[in-house]
C-alpha positions, 0 to 999 in steps of 0.5 A, spaced: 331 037 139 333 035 145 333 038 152 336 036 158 334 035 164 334 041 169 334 042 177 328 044 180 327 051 181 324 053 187 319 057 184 316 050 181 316 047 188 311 052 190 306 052 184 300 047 185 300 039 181 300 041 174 298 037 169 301 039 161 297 041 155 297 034 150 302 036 145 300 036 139 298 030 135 295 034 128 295 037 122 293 045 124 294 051 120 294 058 124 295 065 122 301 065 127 305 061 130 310 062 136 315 057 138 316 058 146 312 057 152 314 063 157 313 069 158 315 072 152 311 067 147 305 067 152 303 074 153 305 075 145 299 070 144 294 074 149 297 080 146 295 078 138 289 076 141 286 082 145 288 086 139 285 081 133 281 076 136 280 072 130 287 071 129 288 064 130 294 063 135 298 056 136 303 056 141 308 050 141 313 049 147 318 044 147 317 041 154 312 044 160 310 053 159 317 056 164 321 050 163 326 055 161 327 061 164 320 063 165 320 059 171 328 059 173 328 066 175 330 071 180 323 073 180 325 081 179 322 086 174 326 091 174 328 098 170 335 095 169 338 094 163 345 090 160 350 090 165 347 097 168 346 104 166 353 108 166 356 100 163 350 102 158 351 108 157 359 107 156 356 102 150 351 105 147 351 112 148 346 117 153 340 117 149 340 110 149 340 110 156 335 115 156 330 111 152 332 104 154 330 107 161 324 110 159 321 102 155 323 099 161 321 103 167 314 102 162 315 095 161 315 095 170 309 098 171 305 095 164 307 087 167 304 089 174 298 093 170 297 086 166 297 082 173 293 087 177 288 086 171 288 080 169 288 078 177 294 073 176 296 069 181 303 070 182 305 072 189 306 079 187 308 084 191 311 091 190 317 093 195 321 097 191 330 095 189 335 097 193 342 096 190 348 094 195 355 096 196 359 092 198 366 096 198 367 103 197 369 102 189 362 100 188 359 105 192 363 109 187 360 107 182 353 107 184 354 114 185 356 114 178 349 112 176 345 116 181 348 122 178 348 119 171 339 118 172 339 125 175 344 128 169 337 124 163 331 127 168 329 121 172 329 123 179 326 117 182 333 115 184 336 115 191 343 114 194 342 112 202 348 112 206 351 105 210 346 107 216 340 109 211 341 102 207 343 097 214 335 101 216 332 097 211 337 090 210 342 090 215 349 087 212 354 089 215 357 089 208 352 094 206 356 101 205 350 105 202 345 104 196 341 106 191 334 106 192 328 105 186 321 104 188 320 102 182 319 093 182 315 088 182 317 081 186 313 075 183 313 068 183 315 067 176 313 060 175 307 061 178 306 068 173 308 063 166 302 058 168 298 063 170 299 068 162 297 060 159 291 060 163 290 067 160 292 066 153 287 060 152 282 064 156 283 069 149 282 063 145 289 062 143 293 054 143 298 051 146 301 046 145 306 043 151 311 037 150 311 040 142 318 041 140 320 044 133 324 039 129 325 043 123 322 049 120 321 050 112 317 056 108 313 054 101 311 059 101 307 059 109 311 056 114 310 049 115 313 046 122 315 040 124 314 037 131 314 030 133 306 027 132 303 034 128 305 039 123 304 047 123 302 051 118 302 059 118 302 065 115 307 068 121 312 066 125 314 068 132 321 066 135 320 067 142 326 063 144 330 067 147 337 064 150 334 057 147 335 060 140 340 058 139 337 050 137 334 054 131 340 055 126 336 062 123 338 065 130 345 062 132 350 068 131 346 073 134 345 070 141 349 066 146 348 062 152 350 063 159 348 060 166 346 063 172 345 059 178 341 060 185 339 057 192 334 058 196 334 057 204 329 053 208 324 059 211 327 062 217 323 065 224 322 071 225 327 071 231 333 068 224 330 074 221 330 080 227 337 082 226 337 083 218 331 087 219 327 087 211 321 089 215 320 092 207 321 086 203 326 090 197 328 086 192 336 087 193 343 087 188 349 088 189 353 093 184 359 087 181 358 086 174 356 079 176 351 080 180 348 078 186 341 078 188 337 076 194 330 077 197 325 074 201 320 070 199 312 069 201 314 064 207 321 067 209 326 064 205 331 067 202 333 067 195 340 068 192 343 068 186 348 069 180 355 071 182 359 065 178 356 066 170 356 059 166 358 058 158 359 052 155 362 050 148 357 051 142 353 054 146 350 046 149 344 047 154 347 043 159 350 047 164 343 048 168 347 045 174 354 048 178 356 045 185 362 050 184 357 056 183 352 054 188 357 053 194 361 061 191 352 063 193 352 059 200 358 062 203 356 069 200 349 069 204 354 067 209 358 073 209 353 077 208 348 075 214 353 072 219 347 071 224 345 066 219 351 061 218 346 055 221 341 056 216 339 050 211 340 050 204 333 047 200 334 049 193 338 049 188 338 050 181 341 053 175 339 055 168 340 059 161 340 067 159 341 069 153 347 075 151 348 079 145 355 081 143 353 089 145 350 087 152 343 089 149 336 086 147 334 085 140 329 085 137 326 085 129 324 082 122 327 075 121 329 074 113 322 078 111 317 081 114 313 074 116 317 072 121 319 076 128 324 074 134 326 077 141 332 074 144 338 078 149 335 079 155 341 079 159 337 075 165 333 081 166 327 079 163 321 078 168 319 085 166 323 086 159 319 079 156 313 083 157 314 089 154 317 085 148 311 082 147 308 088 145 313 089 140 312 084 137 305 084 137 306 090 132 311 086 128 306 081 126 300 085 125 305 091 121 305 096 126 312 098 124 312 105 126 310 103 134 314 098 134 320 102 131 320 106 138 323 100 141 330 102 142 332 095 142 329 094 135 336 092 131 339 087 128 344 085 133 353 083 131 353 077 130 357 072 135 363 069 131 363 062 130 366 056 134 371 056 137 371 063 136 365 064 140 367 060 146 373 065 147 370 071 145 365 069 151 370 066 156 374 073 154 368 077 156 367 073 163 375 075 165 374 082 164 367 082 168 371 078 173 377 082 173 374 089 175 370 085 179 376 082 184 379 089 183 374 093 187 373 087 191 380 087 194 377 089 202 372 085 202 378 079 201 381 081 207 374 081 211 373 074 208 
């Protein structure tokens, strides 16, 4: 297995010196094994071991915990789900959404219960989500969705016109918004190293630097890694989008790339005419998505826009200059008073997508064996929740686990170079409503 190098994100650049776990350089033999150090194989962990703590849990992460997405991410934990609420609803159908809705908003409010608790240090803060439009056929849209949450029972969502939403983040762009309190805003690479400490702290292992090499069942499961060997009754894939390395996952998931900047940090006087005195976590209402906050030292992050596929899904699209200079000039347009401002970071990495836009999770094979992929870039807080699940997986609580809305088999991708097509198909229609709303900001450009 081999991963390439990626380019380093600024969540990693802010966490202290770190120095990985040693691999794994024997024989051991584990009630579970989990492949994959991030959010998801972490908190698995902790959560088998709070459950049953005479469980013996090993976790083996092919490089250093949130090389992945896990240290890469937009670092926001938000209710939404696929490519947004009426998106979803349209697919899947209004029940869905309803109790999509409902684990996500718990999903949310259980990660930053996990941080208070635990007492995480993640640069947590809770500022709540503003969605932006930017044109009126997103404003629009996102009136759709207000009143579609308002028509399933939640009342927590909130349409602020251009006055109202500019109070907050003012962008001449902004035309008005839906407000959410409910968010959580982190550093996640520093919250992947922290849910490490955590989960050898409840007496699980975790082997860094350990990819697997093959897997085989005789009748437990025996992995292979380069200088030691598993052997475990269970077996966890918390992969996510690097589940395609594992042949049993291939067709269910496949790869995209999203890219993100980060601006050097800005005075106080760069910041006055924006305003952000509340720190919302903001995105705007295309299909592919921008998102944007402020950091703990007044940078600015942004990120999305151009989504990146590769042939056979290789994991080599981490890096995009294209899709970083479509971000800079967007900052630009969306904050005029900031056209000097510096670039420091850039950076890229993968997602996992399923083909009905939805997560997944369940039995793989038999029961011996769970996976959870298809978290559509919003797993910060779906990651989480997701360990649950798949904590009751193992352990044969199948009736919780089966409240899960996501808990289903996924459709299948098709093969090559079927795939690659479906995809890039996918990726045209998304960009094309996306061009059609967005006619009136071209003339603003």
């Amino acid at each position: 297995m081999h991963l390439p190098e990626a380019p380093r994100s600024l969540w990693l650049d802010q966490c202290a010196p770190y120095v990985p776990n040693p691999p794994l350089q024997e024989d051991v033999r584990v009630d579970v094994a989990i492949i994959g150090g991030g959010f998801t194989g972490l908190v698995t962990a902790y959560e088998l071991k709070r459950a049953e703590p005479g469980l013996r849990v090993a976790v083996l992460e092919a490089r250093e915990v949130g090389y992945g997405s896990s240290g890469r991410n937009g670092s926001f934990a938000m209710t939404v789900v696929g490519l947004g609420f009426s998106a979803t609803a349209s697919l899947r159908g209004r029940d869905f959404v309803r109790r999509a809705y409902t684990y996500m908003a718990q999903a949310v409010d259980r990660l930053d219960e996990l941080i208070t608790r635990e007492r995480l240090e993640c640069d947590r803060i809770r500022p709540g989500f503003l969605r932006v439009a930017t044109t009126r056929p997103y404003a629009k849209r996102l009136r759709r969705e207000v009143d579609l949450m308002h028509s399933l029972g939640f009342d927590d969502f909130y349409w602020l016109d251009a006055e109202a939403a500019r109070a907050r983040v003012d962008s001449p762009r902004h035309l008005g918004a839906v407000w959410e309190p409910r968010l959580v805003l982190v550093n996640p690479a520093k919250l992947v190293r922290a849910e490490k400490d955590l989960a050898m702290r409840t007496g699980a292992a975790v082997y860094e630097n350990t990819p697997v090499l093959e897997i085989t069942s005789r009748p437990t499961f025996f992995l292979t890694t380069p200088q030691g060997t598993v052997q475990a009754e269970k077996l966890v894939f918390a992969t996510n989008a690097y589940s395609d390395l594992f042949a049993q996952l291939r067709r269910k998931q496949a790869v995209g790339f999203t890219y993100m900047i980060a601006t050097e940090p800005l005075a106080p006087e760069a910041l006055r005419p924006i305003g952000w005195h509340g720190r919302e976590g903001v995105e705007d209402a295309r299909n592919l998505i921008h998102h944007y906050r402020l950091t703990p030292d007044n940078r600015i992050t942004m990120g999305g826009g151009p989504v990146g596929v590769t042939y056979a899904n290789h994991l080599d699209g981490d890096a995009s200059p294209a899709a970083w200079l479509h971000l800079e000039q967007h900052l630009r347009f969306l904050f005029p008073s900031l056209r000097s401002v510096r670039v420091t970071h850039r950076w890229g990495g993968p997602f996992s997508v399923t083909l009905n836009l939805t997560p997944a999770l369940g039995y793989l094979g038999d029961e011996r064996a769970v996976y959870s992929l298809g978290c559509i870039g919003h797993g910060v807080s779906m990651s989480h929740m997701n360990a649950g699940v798949l904590r009751d997986l193992v352990l044969g609580h199948q009736a919780e686990a089966r409240e899960c809305p996501f808990f289903s088999e996924p459709l299948r991708w098709p093969p090559e170079p079927l795939r690659i097509a479906a995809a890039a198909a996918m990726r045209g229609w998304l960009q094309l409503e996306d061009w059609s709303r967005e006619r009136e900001l071209r003339r603003l450009a």
